[in-house]
Every structure is written in structure tokens, then in C-alpha cells.
Short mmCIF file of the C-alpha atoms (twelve columns), coordinates in Angstrom:
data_MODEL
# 
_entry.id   MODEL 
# 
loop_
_atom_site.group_PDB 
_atom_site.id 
_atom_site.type_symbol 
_atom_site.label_atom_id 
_atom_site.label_alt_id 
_atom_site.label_comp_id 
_atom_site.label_asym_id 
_atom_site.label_seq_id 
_atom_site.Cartn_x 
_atom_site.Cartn_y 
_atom_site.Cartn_z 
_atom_site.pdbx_PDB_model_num 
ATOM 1   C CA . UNK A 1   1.451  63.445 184.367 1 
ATOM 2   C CA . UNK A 2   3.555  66.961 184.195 1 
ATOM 3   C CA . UNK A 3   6.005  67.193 181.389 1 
ATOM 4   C CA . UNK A 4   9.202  69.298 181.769 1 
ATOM 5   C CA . UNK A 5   12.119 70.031 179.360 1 
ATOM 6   C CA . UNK A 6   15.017 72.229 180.771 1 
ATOM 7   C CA . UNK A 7   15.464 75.643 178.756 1 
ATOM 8   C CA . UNK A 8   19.455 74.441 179.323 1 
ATOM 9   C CA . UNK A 9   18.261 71.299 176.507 1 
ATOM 10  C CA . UNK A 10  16.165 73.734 174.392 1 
ATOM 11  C CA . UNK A 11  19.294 76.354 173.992 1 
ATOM 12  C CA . UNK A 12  21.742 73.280 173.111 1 
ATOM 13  C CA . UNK A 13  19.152 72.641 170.499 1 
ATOM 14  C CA . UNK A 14  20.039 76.083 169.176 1 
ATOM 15  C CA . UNK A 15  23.522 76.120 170.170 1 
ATOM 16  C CA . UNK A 16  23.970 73.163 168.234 1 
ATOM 17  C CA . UNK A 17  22.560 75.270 164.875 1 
ATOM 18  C CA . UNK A 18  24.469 78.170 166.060 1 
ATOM 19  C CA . UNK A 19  27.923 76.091 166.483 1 
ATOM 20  C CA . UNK A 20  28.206 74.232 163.279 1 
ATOM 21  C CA . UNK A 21  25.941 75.450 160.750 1 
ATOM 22  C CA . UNK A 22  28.241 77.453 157.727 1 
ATOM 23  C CA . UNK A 23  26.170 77.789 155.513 1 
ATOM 24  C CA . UNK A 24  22.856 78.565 154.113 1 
ATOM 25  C CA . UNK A 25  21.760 76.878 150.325 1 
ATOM 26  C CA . UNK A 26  18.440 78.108 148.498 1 
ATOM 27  C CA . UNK A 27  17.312 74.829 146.728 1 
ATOM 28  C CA . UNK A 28  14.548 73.781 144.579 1 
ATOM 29  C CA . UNK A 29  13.988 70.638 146.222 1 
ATOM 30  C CA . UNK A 30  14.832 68.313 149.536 1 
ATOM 31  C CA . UNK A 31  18.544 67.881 149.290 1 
ATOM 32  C CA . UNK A 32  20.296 64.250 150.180 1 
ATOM 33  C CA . UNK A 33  23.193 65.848 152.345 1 
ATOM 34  C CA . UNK A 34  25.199 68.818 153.210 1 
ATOM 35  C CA . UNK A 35  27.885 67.558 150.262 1 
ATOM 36  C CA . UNK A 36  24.929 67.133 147.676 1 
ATOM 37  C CA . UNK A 37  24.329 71.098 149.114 1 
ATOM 38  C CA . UNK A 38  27.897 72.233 148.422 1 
ATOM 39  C CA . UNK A 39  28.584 70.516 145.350 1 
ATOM 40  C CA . UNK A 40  24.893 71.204 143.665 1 
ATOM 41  C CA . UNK A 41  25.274 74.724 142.059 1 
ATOM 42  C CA . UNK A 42  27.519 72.567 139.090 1 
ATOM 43  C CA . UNK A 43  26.063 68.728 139.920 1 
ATOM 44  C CA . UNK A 44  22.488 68.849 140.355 1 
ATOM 45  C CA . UNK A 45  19.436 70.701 139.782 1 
ATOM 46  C CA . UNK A 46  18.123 71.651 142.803 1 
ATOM 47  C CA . UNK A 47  20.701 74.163 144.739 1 
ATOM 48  C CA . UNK A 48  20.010 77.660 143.259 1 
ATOM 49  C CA . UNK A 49  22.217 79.444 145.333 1 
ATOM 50  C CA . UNK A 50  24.435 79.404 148.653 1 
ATOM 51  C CA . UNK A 51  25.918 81.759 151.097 1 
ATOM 52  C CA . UNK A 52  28.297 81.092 154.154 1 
ATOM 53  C CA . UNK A 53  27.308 81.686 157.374 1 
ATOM 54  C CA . UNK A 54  29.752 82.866 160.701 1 
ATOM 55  C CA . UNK A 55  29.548 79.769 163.144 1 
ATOM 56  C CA . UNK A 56  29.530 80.799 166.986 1 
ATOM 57  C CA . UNK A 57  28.342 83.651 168.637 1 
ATOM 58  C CA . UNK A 58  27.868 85.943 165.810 1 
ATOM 59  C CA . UNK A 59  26.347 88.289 163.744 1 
ATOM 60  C CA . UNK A 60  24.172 85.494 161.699 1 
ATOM 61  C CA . UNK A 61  22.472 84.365 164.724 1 
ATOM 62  C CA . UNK A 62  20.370 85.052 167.542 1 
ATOM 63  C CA . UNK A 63  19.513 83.352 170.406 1 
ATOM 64  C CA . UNK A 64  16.262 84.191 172.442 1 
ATOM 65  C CA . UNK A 65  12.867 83.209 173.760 1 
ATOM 66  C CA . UNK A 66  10.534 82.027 171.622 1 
ATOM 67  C CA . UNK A 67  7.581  83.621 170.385 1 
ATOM 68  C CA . UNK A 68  5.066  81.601 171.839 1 
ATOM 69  C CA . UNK A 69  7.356  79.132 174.546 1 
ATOM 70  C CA . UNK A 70  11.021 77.818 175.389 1 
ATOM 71  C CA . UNK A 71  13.588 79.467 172.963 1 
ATOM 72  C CA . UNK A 72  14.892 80.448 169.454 1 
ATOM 73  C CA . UNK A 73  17.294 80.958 167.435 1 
ATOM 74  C CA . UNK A 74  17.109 83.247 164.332 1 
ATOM 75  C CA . UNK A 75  19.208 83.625 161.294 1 
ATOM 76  C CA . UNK A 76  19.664 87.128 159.940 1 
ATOM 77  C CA . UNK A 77  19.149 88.171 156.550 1 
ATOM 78  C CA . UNK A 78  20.986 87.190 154.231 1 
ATOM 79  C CA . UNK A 79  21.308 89.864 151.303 1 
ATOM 80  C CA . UNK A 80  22.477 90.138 147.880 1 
ATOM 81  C CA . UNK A 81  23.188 86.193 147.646 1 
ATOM 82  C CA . UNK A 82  24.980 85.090 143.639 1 
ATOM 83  C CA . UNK A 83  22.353 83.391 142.067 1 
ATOM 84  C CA . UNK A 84  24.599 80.427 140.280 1 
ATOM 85  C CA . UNK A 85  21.825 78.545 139.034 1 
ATOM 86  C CA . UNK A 86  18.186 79.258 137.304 1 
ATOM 87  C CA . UNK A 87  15.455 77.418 139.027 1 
ATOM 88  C CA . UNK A 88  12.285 77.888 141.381 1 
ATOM 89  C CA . UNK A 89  13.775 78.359 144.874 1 
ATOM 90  C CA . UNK A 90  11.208 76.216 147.751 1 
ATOM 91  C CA . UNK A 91  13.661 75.004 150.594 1 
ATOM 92  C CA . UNK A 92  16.413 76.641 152.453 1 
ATOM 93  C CA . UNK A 93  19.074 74.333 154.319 1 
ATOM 94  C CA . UNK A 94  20.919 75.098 157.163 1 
ATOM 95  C CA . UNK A 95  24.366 72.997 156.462 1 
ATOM 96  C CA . UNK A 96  27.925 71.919 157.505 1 
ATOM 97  C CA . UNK A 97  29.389 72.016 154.211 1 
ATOM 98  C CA . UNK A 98  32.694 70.155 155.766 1 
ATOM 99  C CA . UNK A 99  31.457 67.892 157.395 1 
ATOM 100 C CA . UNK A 100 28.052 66.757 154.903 1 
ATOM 101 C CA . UNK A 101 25.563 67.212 157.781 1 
ATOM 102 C CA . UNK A 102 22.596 68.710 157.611 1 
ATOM 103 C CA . UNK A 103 21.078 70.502 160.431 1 
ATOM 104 C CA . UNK A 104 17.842 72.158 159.228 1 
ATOM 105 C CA . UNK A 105 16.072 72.257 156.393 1 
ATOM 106 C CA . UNK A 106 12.601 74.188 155.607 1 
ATOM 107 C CA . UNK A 107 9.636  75.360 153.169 1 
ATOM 108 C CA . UNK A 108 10.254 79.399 151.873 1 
ATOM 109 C CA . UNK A 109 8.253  81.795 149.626 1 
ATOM 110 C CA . UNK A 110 8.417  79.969 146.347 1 
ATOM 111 C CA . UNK A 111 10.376 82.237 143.775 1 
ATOM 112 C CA . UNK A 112 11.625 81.612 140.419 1 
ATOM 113 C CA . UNK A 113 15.129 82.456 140.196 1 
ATOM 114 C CA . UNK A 114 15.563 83.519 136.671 1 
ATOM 115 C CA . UNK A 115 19.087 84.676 136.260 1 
ATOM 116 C CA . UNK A 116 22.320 84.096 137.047 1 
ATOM 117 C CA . UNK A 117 22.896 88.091 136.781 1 
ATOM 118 C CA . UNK A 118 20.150 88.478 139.633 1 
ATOM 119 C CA . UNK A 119 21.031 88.082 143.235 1 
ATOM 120 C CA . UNK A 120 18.349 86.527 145.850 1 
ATOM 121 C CA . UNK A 121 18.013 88.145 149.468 1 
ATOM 122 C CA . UNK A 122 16.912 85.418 152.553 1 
ATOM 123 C CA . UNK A 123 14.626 87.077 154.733 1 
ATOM 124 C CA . UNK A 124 15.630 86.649 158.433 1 
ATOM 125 C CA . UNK A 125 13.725 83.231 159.798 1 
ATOM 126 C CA . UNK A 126 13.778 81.685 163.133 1 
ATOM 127 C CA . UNK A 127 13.903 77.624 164.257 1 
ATOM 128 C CA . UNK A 128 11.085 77.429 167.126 1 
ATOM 129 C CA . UNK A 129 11.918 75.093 169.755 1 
ATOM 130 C CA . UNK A 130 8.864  75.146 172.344 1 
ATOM 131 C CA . UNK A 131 8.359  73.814 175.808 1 
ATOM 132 C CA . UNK A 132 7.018  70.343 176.642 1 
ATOM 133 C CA . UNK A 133 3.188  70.098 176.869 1 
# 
């Protein structure tokens, strides 16, 4: 049997991101939720540093076909993010900081994060979401 998924649910996937995501945390580790993301940098060990994105249709995102099916959507760069705490930076989390939600969270290029004097730059990264097969 066929399977089908309409691009219209694949670009709600990304819509989704795109519409409520506000920001974007560096972290050493798997974070518990979007709260344990904002409050981190002074409570916890594990968020190195955080940025805020633009929610909506916006310069931080980009929504497109996918590389190899359905659709994506990628986040911009981020440059010349405050480093507020030392630490060896693993994750990145997409994040509702308001409303302690989570929407994304992923491996990066492991980097130790010496300084708070230093600032970190997130490459630009995309969220894949393919066709059914």
C-alpha cells in the first residue's frame, strides 16, 4: 500500500517552529523544558548561551523544499551570541521561553566555550521534514 502525506501537513510542521519558537539556547546537555532553557545561564550547568529569535515570517527563518523530499525550514545564523556561561556546547534548542515548550532540540559541533568575554556564532541549520515512504 501507497503512503501519502500532504506538503499542506509537512509546512504546518514548520509553521509550527516558525510561529512560536523565540529563542535559540546553546547547551551542554538535553535540557528538561523551555523554563529550565531560560532560567539555566544562572541555575544550571548546561545552558551556555541564548539568543532570541523573531517568531513569524521573518528574517530567522526560511521555509522551503527539502533537500532530498517534502519541505524545510531553516534557521539563519545566529552571530556574535554573549557567552554567559563556560562549558562544552553539544545541543542547540529551539524554545518558547514563555510558554516552557520545547519545540526542537539537536546534536551541534562540540565546542568548548571558554569565556564569558568570547561570543559563540550558530551556523545556519535546517529541520528536515521528508515525504512518506
Amino acid at each position: 500500500m501507497a503512503k501519502f502525506c500532504s506538503t499542506i501537513v509537512l509546512n504546518a510542521a514548520c509553521t509550527v517552529i516558525r510561529d512560536n519558537c523565540t529563542a535559540i539556547c546553546v547547551c551542554t546537555t538535553e535540557l528538561t523544558s523551555a523554563s529550565s532553557a531560560q532560567h539555566a545561564i544562572s541555575t544550571a550547568n548546561y545552558g551556555l548561551s541564548m539568543t532570541t529569535l523573531t517568531t513569524g515570517a521573518s528574517t530567522s527563518w526560511t521555509i522551503g523544499a527539502g533537500d532530498v523530499s517534502g519541505v524545510k525550514i531553516t534557521v539563519t545564523a545566529q552571530s556574535s551570541i554573549a557567552v554567559n556561561k563556560v562549558g562544552v556546547a553539544g545541543k542547540v534548542a529551539l524554545v518558547n521561553a514563555a510558554s516552557s515548550k520545547i519545540y526542537y532540540f539537536t546534536e551541534c559541533t562540540t565546542q568548548s566555550l571558554a569565556s564569558t568575554a568570547n561570543k559563540v556564532t550558530i551556523p545556519a541549520w535546517d529541520i528536515e521534514f521528508r515525504d512518506a515512504t
